[in-house]
TIVO-2410 file (N, C-alpha, C; in nm, 3 decimals):
# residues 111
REC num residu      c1      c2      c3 atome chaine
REC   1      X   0.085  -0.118   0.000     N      A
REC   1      X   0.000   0.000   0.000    CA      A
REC   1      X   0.089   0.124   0.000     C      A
REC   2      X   0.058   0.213  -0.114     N      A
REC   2      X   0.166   0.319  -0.101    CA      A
REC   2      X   0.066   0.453  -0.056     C      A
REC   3      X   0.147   0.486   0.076     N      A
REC   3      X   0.095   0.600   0.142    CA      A
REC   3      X   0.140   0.745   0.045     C      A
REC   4      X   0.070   0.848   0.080     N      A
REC   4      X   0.069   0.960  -0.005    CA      A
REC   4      X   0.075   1.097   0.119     C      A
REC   5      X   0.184   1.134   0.121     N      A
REC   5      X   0.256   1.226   0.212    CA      A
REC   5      X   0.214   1.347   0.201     C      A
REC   6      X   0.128   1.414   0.297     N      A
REC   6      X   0.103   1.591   0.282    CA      A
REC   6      X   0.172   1.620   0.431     C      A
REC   7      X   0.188   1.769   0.365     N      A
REC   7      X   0.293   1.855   0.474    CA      A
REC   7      X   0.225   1.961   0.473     C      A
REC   8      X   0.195   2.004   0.620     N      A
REC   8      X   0.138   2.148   0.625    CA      A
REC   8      X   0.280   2.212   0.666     C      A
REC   9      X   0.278   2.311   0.627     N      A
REC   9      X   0.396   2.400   0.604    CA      A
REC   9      X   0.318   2.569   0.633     C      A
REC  10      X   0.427   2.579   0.798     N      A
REC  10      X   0.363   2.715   0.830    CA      A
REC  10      X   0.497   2.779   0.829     C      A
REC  11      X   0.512   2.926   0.748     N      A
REC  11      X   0.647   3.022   0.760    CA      A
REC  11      X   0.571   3.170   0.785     C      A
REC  12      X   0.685   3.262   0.797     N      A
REC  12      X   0.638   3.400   0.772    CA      A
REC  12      X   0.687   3.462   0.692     C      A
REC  13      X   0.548   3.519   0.577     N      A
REC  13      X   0.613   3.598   0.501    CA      A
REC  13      X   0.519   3.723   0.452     C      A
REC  14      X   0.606   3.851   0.483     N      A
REC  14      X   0.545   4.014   0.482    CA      A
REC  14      X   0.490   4.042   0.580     C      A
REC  15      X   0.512   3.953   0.691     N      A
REC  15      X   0.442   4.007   0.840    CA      A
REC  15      X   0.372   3.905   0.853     C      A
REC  16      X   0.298   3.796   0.776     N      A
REC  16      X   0.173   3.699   0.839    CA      A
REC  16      X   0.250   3.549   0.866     C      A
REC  17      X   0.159   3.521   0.893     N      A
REC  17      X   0.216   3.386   0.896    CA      A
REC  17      X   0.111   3.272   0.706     C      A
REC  18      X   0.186   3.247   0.687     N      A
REC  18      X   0.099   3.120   0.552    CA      A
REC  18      X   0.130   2.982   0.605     C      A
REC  19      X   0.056   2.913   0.524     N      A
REC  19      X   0.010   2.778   0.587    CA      A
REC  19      X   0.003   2.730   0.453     C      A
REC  20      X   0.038   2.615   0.381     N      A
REC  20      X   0.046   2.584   0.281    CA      A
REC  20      X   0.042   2.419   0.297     C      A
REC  21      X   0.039   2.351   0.184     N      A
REC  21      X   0.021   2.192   0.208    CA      A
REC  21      X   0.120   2.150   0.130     C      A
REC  22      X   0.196   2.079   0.097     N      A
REC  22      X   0.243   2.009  -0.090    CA      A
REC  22      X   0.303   1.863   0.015     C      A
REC  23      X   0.304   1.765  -0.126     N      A
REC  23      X   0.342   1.658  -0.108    CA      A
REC  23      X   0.501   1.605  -0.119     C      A
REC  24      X   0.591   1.749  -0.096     N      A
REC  24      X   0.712   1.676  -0.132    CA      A
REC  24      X   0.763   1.779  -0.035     C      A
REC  25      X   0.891   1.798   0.068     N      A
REC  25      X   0.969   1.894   0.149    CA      A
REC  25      X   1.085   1.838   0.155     C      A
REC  26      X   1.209   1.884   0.142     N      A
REC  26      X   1.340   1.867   0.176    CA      A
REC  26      X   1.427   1.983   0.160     C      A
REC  27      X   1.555   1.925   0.254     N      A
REC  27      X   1.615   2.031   0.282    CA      A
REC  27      X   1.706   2.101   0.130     C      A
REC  28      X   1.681   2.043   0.024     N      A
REC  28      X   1.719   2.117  -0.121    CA      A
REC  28      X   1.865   2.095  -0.095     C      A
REC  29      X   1.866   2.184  -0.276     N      A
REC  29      X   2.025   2.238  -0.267    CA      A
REC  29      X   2.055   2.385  -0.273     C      A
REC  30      X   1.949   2.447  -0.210     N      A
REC  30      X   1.977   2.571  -0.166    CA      A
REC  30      X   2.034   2.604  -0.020     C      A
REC  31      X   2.156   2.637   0.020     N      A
REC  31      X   2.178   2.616   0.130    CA      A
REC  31      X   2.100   2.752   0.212     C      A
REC  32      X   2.058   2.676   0.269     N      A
REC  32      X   1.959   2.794   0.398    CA      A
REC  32      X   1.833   2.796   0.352     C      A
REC  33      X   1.811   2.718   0.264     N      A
REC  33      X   1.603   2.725   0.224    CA      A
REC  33      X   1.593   2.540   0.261     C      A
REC  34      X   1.430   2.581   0.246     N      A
REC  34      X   1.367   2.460   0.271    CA      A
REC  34      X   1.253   2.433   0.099     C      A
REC  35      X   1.277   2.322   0.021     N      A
REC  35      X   1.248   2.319  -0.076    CA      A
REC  35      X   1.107   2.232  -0.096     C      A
REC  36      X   1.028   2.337  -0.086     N      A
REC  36      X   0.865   2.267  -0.117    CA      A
REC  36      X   0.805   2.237  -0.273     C      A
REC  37      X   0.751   2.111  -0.309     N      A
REC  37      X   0.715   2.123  -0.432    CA      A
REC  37      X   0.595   1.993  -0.421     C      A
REC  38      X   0.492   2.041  -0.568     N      A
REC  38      X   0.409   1.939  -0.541    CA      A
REC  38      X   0.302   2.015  -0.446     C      A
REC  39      X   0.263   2.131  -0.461     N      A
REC  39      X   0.165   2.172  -0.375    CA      A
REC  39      X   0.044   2.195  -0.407     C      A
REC  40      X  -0.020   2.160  -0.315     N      A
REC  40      X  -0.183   2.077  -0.319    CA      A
REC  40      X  -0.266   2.204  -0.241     C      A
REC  41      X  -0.392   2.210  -0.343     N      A
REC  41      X  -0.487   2.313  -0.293    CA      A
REC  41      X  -0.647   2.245  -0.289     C      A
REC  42      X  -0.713   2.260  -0.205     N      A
REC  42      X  -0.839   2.215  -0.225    CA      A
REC  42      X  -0.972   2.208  -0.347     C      A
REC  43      X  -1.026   2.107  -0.339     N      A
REC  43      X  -1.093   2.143  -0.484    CA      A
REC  43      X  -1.128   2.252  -0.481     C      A
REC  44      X  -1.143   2.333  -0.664     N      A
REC  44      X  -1.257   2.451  -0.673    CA      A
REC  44      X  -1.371   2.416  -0.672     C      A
REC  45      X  -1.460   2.502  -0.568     N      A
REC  45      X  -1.603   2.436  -0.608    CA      A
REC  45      X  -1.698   2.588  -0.636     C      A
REC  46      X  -1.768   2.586  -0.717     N      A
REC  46      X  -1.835   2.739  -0.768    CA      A
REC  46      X  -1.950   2.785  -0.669     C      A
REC  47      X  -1.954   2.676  -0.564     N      A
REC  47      X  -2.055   2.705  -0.454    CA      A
REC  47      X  -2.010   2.783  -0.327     C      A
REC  48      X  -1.857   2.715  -0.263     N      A
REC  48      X  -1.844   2.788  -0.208    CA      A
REC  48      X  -1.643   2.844  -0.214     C      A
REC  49      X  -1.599   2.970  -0.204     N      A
REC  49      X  -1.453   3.017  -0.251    CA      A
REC  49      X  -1.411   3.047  -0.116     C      A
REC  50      X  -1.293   2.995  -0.110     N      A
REC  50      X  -1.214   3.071   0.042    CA      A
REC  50      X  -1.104   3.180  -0.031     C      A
REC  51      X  -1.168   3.289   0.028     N      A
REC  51      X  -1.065   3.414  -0.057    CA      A
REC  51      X  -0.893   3.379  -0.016     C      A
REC  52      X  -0.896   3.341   0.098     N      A
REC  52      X  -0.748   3.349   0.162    CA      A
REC  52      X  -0.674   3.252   0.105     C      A
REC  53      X  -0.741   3.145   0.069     N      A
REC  53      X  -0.719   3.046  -0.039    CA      A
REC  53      X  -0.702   3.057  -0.220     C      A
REC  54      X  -0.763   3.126  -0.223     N      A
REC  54      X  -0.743   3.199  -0.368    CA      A
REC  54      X  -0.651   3.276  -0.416     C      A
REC  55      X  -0.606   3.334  -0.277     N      A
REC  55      X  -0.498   3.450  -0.271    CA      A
REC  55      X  -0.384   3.362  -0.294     C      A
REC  56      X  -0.363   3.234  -0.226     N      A
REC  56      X  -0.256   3.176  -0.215    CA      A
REC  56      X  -0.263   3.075  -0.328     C      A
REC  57      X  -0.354   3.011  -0.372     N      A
REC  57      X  -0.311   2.934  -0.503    CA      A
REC  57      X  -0.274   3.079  -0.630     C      A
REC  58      X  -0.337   3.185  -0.616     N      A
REC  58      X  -0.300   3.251  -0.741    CA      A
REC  58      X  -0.120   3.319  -0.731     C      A
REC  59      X  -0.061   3.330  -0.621     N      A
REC  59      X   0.051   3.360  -0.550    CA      A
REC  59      X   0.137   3.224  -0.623     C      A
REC  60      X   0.136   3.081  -0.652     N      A
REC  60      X   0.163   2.977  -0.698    CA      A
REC  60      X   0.102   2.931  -0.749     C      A
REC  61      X   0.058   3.026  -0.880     N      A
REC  61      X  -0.017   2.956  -0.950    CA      A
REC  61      X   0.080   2.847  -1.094     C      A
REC  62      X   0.190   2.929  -1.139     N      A
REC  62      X   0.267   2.856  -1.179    CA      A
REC  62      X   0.410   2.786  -1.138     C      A
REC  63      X   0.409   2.805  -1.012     N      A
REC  63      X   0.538   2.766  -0.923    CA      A
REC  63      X   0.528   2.561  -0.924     C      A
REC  64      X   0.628   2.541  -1.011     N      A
REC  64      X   0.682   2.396  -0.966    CA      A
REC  64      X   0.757   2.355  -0.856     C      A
REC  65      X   0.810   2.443  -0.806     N      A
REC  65      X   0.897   2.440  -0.692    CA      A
REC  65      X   0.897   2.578  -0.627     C      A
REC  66      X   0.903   2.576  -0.464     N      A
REC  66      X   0.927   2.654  -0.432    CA      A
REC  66      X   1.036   2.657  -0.287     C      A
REC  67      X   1.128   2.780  -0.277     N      A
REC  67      X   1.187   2.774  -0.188    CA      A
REC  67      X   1.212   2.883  -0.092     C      A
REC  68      X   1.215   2.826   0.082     N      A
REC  68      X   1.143   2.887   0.154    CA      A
REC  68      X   1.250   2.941   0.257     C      A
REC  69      X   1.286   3.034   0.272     N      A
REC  69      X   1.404   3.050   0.377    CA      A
REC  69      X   1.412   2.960   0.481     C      A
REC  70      X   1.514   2.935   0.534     N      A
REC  70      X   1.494   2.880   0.655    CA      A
REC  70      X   1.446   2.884   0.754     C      A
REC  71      X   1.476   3.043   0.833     N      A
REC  71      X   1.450   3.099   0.939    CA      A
REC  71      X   1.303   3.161   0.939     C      A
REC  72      X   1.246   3.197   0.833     N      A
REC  72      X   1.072   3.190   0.770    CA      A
REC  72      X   1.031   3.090   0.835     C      A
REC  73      X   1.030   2.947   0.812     N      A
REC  73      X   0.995   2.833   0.884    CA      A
REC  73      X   0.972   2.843   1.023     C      A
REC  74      X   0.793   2.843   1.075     N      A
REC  74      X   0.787   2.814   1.166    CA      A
REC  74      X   0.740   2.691   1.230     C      A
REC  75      X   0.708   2.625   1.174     N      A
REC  75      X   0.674   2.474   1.185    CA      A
REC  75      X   0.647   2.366   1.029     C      A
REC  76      X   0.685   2.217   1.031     N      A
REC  76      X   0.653   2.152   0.908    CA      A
REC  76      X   0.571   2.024   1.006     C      A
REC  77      X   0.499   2.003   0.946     N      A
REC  77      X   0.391   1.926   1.012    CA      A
REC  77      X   0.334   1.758   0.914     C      A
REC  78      X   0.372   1.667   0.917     N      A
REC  78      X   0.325   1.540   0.831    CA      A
REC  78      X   0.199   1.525   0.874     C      A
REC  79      X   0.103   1.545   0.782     N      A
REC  79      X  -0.055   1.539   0.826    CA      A
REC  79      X  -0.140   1.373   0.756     C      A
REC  80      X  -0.227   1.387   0.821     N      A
REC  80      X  -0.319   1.271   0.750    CA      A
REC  80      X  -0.375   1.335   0.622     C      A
REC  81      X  -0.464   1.498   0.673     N      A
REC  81      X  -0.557   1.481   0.554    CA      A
REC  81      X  -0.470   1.663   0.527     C      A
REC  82      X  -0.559   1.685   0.424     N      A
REC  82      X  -0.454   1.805   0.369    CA      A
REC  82      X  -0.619   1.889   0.437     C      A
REC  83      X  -0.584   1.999   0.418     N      A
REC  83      X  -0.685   2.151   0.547    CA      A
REC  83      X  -0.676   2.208   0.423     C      A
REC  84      X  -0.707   2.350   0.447     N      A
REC  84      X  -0.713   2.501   0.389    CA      A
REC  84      X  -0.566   2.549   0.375     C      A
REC  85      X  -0.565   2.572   0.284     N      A
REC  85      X  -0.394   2.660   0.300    CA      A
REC  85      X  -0.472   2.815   0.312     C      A
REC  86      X  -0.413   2.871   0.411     N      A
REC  86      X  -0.424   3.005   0.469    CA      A
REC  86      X  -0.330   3.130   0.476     C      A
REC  87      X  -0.388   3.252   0.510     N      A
REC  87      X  -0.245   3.332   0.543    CA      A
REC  87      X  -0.407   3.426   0.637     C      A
REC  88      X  -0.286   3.437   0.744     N      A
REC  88      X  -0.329   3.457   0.906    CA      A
REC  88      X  -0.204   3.554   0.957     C      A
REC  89      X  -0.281   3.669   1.062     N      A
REC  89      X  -0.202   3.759   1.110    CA      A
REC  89      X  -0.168   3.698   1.255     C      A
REC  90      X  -0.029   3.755   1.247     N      A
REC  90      X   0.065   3.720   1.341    CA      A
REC  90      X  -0.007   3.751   1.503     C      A
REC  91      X  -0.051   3.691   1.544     N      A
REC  91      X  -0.086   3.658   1.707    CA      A
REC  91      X  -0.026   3.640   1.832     C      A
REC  92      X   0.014   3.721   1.944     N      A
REC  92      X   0.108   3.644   2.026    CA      A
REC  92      X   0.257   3.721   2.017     C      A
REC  93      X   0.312   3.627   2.014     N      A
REC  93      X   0.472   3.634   2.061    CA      A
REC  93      X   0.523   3.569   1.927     C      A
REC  94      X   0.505   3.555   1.799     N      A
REC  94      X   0.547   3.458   1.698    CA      A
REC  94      X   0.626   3.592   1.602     C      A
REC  95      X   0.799   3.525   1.572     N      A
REC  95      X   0.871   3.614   1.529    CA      A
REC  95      X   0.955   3.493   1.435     C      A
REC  96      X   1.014   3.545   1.358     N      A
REC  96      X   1.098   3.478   1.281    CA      A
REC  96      X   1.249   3.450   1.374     C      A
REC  97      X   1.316   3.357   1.354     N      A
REC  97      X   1.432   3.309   1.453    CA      A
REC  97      X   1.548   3.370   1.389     C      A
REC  98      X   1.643   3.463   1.424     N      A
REC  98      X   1.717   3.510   1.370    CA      A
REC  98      X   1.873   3.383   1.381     C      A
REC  99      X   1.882   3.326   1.265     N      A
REC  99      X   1.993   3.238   1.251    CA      A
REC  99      X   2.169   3.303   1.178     C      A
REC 100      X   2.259   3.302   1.236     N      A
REC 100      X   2.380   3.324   1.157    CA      A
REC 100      X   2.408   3.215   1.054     C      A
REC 101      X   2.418   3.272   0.919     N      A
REC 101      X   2.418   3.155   0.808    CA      A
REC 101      X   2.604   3.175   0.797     C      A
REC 102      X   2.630   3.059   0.798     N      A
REC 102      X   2.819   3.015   0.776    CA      A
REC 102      X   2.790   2.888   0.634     C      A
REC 103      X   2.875   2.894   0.601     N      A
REC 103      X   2.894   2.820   0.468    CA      A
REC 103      X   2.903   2.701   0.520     C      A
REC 104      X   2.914   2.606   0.495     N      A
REC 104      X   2.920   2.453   0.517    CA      A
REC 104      X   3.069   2.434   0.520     C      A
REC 105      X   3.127   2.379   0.609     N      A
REC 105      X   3.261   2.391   0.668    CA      A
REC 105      X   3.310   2.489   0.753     C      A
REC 106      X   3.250   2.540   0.831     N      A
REC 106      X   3.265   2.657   0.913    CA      A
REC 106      X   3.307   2.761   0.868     C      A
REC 107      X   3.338   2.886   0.940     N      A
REC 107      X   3.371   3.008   0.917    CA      A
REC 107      X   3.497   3.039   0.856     C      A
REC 108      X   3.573   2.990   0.885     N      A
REC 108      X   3.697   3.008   0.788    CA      A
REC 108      X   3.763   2.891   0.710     C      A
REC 109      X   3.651   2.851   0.643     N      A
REC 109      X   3.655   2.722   0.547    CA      A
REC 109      X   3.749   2.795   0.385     C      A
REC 110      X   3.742   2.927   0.376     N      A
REC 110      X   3.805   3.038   0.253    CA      A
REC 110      X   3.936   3.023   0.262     C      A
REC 111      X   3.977   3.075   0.437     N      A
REC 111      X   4.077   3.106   0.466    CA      A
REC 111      X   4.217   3.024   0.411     C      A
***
């Protein structure tokens, strides 16, 4: 039986937080992003539209891949069923993590 993998994927970006779904996440070959592709939006149905949802499939509407800073990333989540992909204002105490990026081999890997 081959299982079929969704990822809710929450980052911040322009101040909110987004919430997104796709069936594929790894750490890429972008060093310091997180590489989402394969992203899944709920059916259209002409009865009823989630604007916040519309906003965000038309935002990727032709994106095959996308890649997500690191420190954007505020949670990746392996779900059963795939939700609403959303974008929601920042609530609380929720800030982006300020990380020092070094090249792979430490800091004076040039030198």
């Amino acid at each position: 039986m081959s299982t079929r993998n969704i990822y809710r994927i929450s980052f911040v970006n322009q101040g909110k937080v987004w919430e997104i779904y796709a069936r594929s996440v790894s750490q890429g070959s972008l060093f310091g992003f997180i590489e989402v592709e394969k992203l899944v939006f709920g059916e259209r149905s002409t009865v009823v539209v989630d604007p916040g949802e519309e906003r965000i499939r038309g935002e990727f509407a032709d994106v095959l891949r996308t890649y997500i800073p690191m420190h954007a990333i505020l949670r990746i989540d392996e779900v059963e069923k795939q939700g609403v992909s959303k974008i929601s204002q920042i609530e609380g105490n929720v800030t982006q993590f300020p990380l020092p990026v070094y090249p792979p081999g430490g800091r004076d890997a040039g030198s």
